[in-house]
PAGU-206632 format. One line per 2 residues: their letters; for each residue z, y, x of N, C-alpha, C, CB. Coordinates in nm, 2 decimals, decimal comma. Glycine has a CB too. Layout:
BEGIN
a	Z Y X Z Y X Z Y X Z Y X  ...
//
This chain:
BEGIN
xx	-8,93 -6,39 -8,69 -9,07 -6,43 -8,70 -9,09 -6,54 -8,80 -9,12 -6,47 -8,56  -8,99 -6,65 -8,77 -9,01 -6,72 -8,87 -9,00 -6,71 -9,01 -8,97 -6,78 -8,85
xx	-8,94 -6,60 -9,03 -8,87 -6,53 -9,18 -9,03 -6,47 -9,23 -8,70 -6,37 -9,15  -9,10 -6,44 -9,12 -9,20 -6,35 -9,20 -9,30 -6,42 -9,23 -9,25 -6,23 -9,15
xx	-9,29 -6,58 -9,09 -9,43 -6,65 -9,17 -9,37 -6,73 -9,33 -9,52 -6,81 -9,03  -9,25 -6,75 -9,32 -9,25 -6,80 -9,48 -9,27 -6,72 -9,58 -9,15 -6,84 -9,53
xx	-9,24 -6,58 -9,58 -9,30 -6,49 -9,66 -9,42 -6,46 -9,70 -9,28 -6,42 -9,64  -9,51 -6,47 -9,58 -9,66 -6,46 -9,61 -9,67 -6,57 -9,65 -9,76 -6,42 -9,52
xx	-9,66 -6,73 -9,64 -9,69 -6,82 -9,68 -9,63 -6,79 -9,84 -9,66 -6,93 -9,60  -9,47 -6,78 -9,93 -9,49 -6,74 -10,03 -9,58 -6,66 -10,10 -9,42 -6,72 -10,04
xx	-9,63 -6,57 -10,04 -9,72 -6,48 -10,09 -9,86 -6,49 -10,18 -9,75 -6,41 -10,00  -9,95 -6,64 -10,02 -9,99 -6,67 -10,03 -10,03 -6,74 -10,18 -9,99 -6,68 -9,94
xx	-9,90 -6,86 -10,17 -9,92 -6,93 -10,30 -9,89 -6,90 -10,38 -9,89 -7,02 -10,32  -9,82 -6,80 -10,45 -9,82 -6,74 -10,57 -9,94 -6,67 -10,59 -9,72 -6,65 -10,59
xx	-10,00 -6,56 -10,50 -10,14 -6,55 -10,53 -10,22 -6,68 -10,58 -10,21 -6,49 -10,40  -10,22 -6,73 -10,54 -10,32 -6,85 -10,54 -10,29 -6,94 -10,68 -10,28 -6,95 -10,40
xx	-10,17 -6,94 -10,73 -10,11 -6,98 -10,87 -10,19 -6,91 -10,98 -9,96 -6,95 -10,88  -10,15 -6,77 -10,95 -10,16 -6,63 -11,00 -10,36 -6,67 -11,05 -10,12 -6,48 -10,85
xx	-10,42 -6,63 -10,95 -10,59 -6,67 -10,93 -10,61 -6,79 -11,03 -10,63 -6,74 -10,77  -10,51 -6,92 -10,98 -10,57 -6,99 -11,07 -10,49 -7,01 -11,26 -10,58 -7,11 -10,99
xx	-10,45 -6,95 -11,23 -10,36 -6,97 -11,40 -10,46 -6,80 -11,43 -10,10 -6,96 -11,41  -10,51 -6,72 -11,38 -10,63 -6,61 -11,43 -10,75 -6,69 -11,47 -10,69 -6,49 -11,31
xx	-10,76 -6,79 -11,39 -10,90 -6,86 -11,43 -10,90 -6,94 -11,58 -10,94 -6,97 -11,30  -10,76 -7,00 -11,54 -10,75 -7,10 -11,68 -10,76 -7,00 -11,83 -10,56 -7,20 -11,68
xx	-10,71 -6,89 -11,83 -10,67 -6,78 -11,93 -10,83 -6,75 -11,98 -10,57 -6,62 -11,83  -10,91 -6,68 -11,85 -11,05 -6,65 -11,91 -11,12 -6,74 -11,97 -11,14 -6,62 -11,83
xx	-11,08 -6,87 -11,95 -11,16 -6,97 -11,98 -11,13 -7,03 -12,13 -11,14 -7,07 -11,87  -10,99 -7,00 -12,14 -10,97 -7,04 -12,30 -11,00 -6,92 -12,36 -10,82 -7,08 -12,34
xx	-10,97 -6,79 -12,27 -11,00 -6,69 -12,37 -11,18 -6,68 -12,48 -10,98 -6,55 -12,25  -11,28 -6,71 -12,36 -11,34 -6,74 -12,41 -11,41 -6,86 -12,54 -11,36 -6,72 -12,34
xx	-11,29 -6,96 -12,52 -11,29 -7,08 -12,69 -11,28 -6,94 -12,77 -11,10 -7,23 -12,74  -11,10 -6,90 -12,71 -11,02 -6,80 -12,85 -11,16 -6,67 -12,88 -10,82 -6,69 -12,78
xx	-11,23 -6,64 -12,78 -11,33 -6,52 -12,84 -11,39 -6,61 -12,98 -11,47 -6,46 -12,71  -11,46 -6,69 -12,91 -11,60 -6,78 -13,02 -11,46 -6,82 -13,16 -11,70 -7,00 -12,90
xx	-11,36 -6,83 -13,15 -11,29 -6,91 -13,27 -11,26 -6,76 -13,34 -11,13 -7,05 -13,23  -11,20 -6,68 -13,29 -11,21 -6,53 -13,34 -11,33 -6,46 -13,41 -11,19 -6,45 -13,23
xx	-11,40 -6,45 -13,37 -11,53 -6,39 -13,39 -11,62 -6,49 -13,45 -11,59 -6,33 -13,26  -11,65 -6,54 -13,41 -11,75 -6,66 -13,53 -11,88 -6,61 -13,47 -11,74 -6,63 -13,75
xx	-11,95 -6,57 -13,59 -12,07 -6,52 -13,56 -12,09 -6,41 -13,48 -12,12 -6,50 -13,65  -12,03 -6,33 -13,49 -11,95 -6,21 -13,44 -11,99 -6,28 -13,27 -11,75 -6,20 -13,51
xx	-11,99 -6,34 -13,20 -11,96 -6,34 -13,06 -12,09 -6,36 -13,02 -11,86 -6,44 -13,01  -12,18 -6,48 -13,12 -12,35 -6,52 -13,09 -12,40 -6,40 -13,11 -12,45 -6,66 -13,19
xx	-12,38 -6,27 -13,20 -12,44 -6,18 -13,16 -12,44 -6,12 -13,08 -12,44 -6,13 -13,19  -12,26 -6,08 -13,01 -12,25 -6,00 -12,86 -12,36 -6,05 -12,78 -12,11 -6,03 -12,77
xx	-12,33 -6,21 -12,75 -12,42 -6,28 -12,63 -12,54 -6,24 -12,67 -12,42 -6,44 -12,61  -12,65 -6,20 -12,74 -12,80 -6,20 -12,81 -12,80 -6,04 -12,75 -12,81 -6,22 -13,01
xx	-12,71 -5,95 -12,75 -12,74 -5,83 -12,78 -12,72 -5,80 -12,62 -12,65 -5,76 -12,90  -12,65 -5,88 -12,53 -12,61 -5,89 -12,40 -12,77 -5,98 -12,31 -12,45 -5,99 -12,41
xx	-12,82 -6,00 -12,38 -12,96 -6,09 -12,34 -12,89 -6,20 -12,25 -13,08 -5,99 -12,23  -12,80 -6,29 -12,38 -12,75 -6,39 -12,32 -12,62 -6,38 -12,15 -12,90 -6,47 -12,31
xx	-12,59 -6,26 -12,18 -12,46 -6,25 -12,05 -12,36 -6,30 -12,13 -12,41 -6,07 -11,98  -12,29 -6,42 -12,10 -12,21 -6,45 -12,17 -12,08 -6,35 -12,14 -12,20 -6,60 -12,15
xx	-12,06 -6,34 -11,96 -11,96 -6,27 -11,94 -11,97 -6,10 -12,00 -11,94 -6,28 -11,80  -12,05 -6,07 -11,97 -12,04 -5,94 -12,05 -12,01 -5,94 -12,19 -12,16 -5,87 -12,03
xx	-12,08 -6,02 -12,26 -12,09 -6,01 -12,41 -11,87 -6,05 -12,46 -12,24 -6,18 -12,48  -11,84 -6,11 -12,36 -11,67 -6,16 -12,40 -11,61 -6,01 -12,31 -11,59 -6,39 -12,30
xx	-11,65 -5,95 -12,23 -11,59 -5,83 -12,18 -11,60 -5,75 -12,28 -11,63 -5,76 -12,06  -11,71 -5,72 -12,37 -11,72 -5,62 -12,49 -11,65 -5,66 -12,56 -11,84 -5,59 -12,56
xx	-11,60 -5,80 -12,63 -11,54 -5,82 -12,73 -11,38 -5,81 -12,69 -11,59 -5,95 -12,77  -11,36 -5,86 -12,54 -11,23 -5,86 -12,54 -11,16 -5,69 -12,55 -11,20 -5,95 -12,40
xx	-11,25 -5,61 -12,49 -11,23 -5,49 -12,51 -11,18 -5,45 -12,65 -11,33 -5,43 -12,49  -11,27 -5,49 -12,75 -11,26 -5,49 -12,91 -11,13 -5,54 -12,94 -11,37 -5,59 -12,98
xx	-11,09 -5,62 -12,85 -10,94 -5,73 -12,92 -10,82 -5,65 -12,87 -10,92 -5,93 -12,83  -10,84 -5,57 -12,71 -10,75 -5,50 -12,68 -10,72 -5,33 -12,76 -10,78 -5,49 -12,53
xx	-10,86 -5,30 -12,83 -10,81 -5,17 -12,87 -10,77 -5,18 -13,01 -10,91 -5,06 -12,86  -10,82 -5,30 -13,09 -10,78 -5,32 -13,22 -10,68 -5,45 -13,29 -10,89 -5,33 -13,27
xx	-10,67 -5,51 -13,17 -10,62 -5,66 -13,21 -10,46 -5,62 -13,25 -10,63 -5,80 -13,07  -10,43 -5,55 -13,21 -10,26 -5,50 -13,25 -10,26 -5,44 -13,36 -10,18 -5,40 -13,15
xx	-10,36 -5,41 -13,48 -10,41 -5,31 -13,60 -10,31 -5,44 -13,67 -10,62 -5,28 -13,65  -10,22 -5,39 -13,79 -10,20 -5,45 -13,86 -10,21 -5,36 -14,04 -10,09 -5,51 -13,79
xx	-10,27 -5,50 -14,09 -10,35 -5,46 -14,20 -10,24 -5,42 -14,29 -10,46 -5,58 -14,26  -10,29 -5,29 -14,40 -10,17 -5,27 -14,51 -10,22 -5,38 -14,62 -10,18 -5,09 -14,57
xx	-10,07 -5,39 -14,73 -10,12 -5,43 -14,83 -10,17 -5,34 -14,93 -10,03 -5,50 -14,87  -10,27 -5,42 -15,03 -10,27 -5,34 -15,14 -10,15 -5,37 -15,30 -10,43 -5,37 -15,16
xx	-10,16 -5,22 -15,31 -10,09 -5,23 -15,45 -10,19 -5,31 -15,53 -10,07 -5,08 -15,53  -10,11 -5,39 -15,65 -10,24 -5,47 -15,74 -10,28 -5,39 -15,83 -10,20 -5,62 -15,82
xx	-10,22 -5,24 -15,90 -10,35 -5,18 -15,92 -10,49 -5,14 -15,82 -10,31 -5,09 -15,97  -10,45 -5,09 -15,71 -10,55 -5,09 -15,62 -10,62 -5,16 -15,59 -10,52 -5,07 -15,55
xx	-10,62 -5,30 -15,58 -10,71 -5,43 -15,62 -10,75 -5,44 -15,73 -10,65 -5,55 -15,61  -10,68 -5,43 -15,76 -10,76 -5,45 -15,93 -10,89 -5,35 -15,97 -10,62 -5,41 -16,07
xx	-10,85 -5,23 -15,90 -10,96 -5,16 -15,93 -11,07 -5,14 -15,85 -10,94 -5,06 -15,98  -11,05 -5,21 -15,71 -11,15 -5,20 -15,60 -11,25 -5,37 -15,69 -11,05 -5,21 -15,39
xx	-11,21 -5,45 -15,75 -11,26 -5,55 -15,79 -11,33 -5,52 -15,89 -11,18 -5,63 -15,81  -11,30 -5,41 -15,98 -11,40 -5,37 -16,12 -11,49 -5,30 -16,07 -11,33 -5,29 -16,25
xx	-11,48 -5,23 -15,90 -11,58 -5,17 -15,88 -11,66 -5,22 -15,81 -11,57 -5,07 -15,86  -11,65 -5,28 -15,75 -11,73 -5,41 -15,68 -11,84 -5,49 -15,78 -11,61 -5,53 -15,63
xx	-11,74 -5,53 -15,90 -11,88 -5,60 -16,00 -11,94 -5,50 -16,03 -11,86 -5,69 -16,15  -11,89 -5,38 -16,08 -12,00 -5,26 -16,15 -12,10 -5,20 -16,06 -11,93 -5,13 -16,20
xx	-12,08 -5,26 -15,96 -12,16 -5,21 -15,83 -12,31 -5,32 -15,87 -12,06 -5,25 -15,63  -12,25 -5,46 -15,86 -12,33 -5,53 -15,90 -12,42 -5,60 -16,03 -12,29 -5,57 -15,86
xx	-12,37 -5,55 -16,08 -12,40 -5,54 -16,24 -12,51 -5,40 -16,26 -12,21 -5,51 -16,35  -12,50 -5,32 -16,19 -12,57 -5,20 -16,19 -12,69 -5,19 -16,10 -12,49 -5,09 -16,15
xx	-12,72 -5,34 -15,97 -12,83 -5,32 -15,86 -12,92 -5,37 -15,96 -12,81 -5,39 -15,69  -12,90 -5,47 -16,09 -13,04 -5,45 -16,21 -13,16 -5,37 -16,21 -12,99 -5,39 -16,33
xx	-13,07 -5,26 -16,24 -13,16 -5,17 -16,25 -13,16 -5,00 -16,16 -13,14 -5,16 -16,39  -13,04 -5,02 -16,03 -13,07 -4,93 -15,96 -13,04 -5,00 -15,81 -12,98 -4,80 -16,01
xx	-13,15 -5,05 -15,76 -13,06 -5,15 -15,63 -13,02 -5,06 -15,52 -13,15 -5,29 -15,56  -13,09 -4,95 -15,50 -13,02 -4,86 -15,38 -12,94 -4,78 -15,40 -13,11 -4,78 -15,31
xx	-12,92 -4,73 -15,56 -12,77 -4,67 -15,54 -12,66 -4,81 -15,58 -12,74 -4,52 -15,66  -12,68 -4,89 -15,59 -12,60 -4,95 -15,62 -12,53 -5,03 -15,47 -12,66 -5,04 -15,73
xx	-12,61 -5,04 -15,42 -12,59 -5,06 -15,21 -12,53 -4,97 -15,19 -12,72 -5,05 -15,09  -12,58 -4,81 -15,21 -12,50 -4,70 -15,14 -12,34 -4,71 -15,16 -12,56 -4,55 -15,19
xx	-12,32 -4,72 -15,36 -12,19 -4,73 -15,38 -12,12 -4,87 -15,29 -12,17 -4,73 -15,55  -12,15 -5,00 -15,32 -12,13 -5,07 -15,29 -12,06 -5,07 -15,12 -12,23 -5,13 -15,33
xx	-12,15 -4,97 -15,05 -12,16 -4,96 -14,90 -12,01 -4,88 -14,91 -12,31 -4,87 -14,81  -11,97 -4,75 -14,97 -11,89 -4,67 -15,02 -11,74 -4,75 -15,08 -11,97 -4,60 -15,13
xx	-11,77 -4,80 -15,10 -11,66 -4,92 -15,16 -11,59 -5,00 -15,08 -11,72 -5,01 -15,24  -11,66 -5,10 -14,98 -11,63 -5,15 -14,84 -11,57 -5,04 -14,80 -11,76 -5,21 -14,74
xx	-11,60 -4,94 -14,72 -11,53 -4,82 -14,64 -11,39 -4,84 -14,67 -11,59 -4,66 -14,68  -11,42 -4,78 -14,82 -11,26 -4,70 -14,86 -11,18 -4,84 -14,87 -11,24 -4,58 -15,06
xx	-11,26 -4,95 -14,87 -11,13 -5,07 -14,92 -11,06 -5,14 -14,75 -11,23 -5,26 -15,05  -11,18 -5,11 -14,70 -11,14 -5,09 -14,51 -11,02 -5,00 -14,48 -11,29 -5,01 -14,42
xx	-11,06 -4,91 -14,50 -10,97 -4,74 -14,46 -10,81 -4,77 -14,58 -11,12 -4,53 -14,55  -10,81 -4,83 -14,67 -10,67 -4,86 -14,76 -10,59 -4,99 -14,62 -10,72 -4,95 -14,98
xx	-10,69 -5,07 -14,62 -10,57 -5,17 -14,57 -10,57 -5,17 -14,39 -10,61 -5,35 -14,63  -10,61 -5,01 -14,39 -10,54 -5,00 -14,25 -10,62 -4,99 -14,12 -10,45 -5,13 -14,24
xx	-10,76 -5,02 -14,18 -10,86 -4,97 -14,03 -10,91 -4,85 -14,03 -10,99 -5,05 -13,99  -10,98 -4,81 -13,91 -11,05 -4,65 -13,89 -11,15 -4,64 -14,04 -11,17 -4,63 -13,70
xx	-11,13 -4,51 -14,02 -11,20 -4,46 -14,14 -11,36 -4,48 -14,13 -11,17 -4,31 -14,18  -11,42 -4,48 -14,27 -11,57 -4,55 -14,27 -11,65 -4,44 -14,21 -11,64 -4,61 -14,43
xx	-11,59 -4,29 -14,23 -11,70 -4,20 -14,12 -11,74 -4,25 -14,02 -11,66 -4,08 -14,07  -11,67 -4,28 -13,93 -11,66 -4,36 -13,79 -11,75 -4,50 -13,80 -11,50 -4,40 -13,76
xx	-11,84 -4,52 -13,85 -11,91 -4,66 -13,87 -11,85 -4,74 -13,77 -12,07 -4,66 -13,86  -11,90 -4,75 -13,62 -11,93 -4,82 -13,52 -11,78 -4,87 -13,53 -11,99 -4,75 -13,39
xx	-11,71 -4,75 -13,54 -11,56 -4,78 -13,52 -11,48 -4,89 -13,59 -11,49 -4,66 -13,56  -11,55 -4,87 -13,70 -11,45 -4,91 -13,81 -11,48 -5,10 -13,81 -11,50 -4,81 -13,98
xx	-11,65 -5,11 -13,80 -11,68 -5,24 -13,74 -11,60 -5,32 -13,63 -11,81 -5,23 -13,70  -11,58 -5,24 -13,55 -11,54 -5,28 -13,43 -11,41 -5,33 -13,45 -11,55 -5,19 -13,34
xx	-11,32 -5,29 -13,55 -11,22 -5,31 -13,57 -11,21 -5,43 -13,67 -11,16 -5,21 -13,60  -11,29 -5,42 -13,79 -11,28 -5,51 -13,86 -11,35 -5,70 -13,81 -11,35 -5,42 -13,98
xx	-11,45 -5,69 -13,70 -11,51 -5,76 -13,65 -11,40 -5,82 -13,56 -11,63 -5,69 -13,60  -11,25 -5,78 -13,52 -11,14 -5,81 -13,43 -11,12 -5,91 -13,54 -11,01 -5,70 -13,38
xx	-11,11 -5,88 -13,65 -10,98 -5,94 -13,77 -11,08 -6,01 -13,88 -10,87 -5,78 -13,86  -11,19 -6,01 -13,88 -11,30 -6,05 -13,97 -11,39 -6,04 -13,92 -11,32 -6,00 -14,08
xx	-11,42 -6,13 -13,80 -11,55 -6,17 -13,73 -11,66 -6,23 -13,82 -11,52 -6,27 -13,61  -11,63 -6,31 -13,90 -11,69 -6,40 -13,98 -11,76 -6,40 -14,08 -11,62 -6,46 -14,01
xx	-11,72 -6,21 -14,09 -11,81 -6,15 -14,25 -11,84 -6,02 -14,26 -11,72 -6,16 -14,38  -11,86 -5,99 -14,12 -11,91 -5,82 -14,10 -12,03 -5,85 -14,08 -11,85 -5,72 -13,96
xx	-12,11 -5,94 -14,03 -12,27 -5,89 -14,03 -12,31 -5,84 -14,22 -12,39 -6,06 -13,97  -12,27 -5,92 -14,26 -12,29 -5,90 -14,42 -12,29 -5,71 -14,45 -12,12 -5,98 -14,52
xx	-12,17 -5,67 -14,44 -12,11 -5,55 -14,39 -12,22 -5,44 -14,28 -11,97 -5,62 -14,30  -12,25 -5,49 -14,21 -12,35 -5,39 -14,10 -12,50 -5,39 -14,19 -12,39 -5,47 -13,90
xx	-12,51 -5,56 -14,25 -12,68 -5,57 -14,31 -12,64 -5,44 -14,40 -12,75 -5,73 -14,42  -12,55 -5,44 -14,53 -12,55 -5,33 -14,63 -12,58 -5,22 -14,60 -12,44 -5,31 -14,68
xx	-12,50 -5,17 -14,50 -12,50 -5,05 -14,42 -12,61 -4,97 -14,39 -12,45 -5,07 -14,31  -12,66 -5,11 -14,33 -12,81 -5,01 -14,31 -12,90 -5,05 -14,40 -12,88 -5,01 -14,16
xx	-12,93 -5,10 -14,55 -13,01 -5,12 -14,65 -12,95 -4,98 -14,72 -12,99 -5,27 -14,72  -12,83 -4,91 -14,72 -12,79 -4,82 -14,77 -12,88 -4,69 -14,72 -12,65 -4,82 -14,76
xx	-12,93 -4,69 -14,60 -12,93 -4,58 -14,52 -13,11 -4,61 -14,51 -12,81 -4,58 -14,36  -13,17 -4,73 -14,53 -13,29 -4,71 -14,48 -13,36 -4,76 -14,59 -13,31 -4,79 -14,34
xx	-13,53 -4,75 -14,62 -13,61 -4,78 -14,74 -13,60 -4,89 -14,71 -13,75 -4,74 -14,77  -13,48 -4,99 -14,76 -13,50 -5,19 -14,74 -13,56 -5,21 -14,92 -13,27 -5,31 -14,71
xx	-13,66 -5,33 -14,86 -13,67 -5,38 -15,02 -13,58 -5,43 -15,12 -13,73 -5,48 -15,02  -13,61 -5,46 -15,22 -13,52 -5,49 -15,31 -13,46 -5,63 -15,28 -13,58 -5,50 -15,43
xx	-13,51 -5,73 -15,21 -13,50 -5,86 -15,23 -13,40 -5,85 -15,09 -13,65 -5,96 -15,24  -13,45 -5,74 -14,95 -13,33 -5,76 -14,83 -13,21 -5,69 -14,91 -13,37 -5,68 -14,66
xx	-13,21 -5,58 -14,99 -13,05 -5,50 -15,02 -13,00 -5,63 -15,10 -13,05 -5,32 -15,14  -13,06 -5,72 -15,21 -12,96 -5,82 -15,24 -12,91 -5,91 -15,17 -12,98 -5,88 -15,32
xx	-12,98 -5,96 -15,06 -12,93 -6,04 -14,97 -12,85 -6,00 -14,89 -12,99 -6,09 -14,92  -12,85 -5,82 -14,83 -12,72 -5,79 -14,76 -12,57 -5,76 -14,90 -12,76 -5,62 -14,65
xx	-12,63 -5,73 -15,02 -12,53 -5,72 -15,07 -12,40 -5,88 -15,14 -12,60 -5,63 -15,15  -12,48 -5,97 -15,13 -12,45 -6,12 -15,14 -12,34 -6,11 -15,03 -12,60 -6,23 -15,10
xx	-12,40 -6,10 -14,92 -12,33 -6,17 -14,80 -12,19 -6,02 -14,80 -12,46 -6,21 -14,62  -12,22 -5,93 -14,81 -12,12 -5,84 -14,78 -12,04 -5,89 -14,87 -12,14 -5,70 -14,79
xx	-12,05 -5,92 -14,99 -11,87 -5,94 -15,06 -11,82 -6,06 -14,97 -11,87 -6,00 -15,28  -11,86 -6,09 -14,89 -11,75 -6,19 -14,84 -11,71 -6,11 -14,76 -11,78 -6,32 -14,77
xx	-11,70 -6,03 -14,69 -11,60 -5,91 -14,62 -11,48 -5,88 -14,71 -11,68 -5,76 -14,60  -11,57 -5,83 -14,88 -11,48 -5,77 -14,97 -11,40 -5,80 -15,01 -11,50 -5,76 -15,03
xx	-11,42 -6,00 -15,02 -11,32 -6,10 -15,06 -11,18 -6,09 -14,97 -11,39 -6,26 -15,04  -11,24 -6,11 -14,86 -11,15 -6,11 -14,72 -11,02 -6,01 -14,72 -11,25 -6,06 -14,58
xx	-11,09 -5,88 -14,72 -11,02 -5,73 -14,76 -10,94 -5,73 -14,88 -11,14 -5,61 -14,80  -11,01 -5,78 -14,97 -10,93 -5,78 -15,09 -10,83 -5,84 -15,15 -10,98 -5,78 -15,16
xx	-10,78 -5,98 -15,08 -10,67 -6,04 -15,05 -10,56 -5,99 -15,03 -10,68 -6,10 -14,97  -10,48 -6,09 -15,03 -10,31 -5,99 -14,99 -10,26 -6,05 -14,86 -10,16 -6,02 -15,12
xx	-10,36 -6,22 -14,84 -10,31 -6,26 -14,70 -10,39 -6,19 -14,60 -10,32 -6,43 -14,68  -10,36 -6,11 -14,45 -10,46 -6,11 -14,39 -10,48 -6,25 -14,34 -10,45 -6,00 -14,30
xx	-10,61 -6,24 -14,26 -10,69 -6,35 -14,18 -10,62 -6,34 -14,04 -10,86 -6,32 -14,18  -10,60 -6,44 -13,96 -10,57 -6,47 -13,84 -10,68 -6,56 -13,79 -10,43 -6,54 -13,83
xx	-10,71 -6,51 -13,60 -10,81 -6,58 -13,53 -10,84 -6,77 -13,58 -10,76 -6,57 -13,36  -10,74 -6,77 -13,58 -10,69 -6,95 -13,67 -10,71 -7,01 -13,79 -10,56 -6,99 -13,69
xx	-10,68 -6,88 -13,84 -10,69 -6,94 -13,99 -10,77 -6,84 -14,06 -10,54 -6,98 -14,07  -10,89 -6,86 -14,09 -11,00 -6,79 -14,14 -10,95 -6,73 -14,31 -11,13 -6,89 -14,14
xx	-10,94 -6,65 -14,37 -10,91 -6,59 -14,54 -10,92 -6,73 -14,61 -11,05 -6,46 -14,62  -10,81 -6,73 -14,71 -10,87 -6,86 -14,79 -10,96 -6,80 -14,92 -10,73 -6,96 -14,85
xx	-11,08 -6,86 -14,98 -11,15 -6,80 -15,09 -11,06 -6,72 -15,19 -11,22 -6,91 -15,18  -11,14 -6,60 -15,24 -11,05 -6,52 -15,36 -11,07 -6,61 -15,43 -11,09 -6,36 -15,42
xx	-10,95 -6,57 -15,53 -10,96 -6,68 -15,67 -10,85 -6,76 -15,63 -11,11 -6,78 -15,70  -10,80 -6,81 -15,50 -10,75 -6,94 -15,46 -10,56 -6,84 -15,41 -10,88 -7,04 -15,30
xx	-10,62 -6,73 -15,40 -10,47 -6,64 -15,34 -10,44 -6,53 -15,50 -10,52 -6,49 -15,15  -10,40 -6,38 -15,45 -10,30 -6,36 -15,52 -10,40 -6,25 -15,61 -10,16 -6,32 -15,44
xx	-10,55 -6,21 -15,51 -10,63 -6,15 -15,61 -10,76 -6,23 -15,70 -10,69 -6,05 -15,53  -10,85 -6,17 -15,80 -10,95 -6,25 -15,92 -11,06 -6,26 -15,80 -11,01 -6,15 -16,10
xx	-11,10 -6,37 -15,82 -11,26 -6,34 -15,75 -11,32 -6,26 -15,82 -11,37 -6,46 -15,74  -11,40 -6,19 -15,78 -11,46 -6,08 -15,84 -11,61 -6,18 -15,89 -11,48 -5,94 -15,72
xx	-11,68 -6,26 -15,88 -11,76 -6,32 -15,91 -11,83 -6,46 -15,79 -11,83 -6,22 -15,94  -11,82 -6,56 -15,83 -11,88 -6,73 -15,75 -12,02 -6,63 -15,71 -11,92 -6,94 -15,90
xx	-12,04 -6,69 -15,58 -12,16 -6,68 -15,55 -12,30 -6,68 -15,58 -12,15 -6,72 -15,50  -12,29 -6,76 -15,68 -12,42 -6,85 -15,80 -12,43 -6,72 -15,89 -12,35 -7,03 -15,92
xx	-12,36 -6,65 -15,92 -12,30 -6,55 -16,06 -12,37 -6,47 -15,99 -12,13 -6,50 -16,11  -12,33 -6,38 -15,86 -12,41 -6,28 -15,80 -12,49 -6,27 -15,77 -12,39 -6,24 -15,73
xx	-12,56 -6,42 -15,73 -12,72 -6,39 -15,72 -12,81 -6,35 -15,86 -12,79 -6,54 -15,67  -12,75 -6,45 -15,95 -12,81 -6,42 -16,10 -12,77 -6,28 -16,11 -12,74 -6,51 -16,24
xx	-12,67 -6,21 -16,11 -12,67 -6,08 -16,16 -12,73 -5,97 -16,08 -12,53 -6,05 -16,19  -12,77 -6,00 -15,95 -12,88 -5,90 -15,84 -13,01 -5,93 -15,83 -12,85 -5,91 -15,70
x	-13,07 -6,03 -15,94 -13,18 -6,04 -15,94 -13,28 -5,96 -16,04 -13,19 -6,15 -15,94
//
């Protein structure tokens, strides 16, 4: 008898450890969501009508089906020429700004789909994956997406096309990004910036 009440009493307090070292885990988990995701997470919560817990259950979901994705490198011709087509993309919304979004939108995909996430048919998918590993520069990425697909004015396709090359930058690197340490600027690693930010606005206007 006495053998069994010390057993249930072990039982007890390991449960009870267990419970509370679950609690401590969710609770940082949710810092590590917001330091992961960035903007990426104030939208879950927005789109959740402010559920915080739900909005970190969708994401953590996101982290369990993709967070083990590890990114390919690119060959540096293959950079090199996802970079000449990136400016010609932009050099060309002058005078054609919706096909130059469509290619542009076309371009993100395949430079997504080279270093190793779901292919861009899969939209939702492929966000979802890239939003694990580059929380910080997929809205840019979704605005394009759908300026590609819908009659956006001229003035919203340059402003989603602005903010999307920071995805492109990200992608087009040879370091990936970790929850911690956010991409460092192109230009500063092993690929060209494709163009300073100041440059792109002048050349999409």
């Amino acid at each position: 008898m006495f053998t069994v009440v010390v057993i249930v009493l072990i039982v007890i307090g390991l449960a009870t450890l267990l419970y509370t070292g679950r609690g401590r885990v969710q609770g940082s988990g949710g810092r590590g969501l917001k330091r992961r995701f960035g903007p990426e997470y104030d939208r879950a919560v927005a789109l959740h009508n402010g559920d915080v817990r739900a909005a970190e259950r969708e994401l953590g979901e996101r982290v369990k089906q993709h967070g083990s994705l590890q990114e390919q490198s690119l060959p540096p011709e293959v950079r090199a020429h996802y970079v000449t087509q990136w400016a010609a993309a932009q050099e060309q919304f002058v005078e054609t700004p919706q096909k130059a979004v469509i290619e542009a939108d076309a371009l993100l995909a395949g430079l997504a789909r080279d270093r190793g996430f779901p292919d861009g048919e899969q939209f939702e998918e492929q966000m979802a994956a890239l939003s694990v590993h580059h929380g910080h520069f997929v809205q840019g990425y979704r605005d394009m997406h759908t300026a590609a697909r819908d009659q956006s004015g001229t003035e919203e396709m340059r402003e989603a096309m602005v903010e999307a090359r920071g995805l492109f930058e990200a992608l087009v690197i040879e370091q990936p990004a970790t929850p911690d340490r956010p991409p460092p600027p192109a230009g500063r690693g092993h690929a060209p910036r494709a163009q300073s930010r100041r440059h792109a606005k002048e050349s999409t206007t």
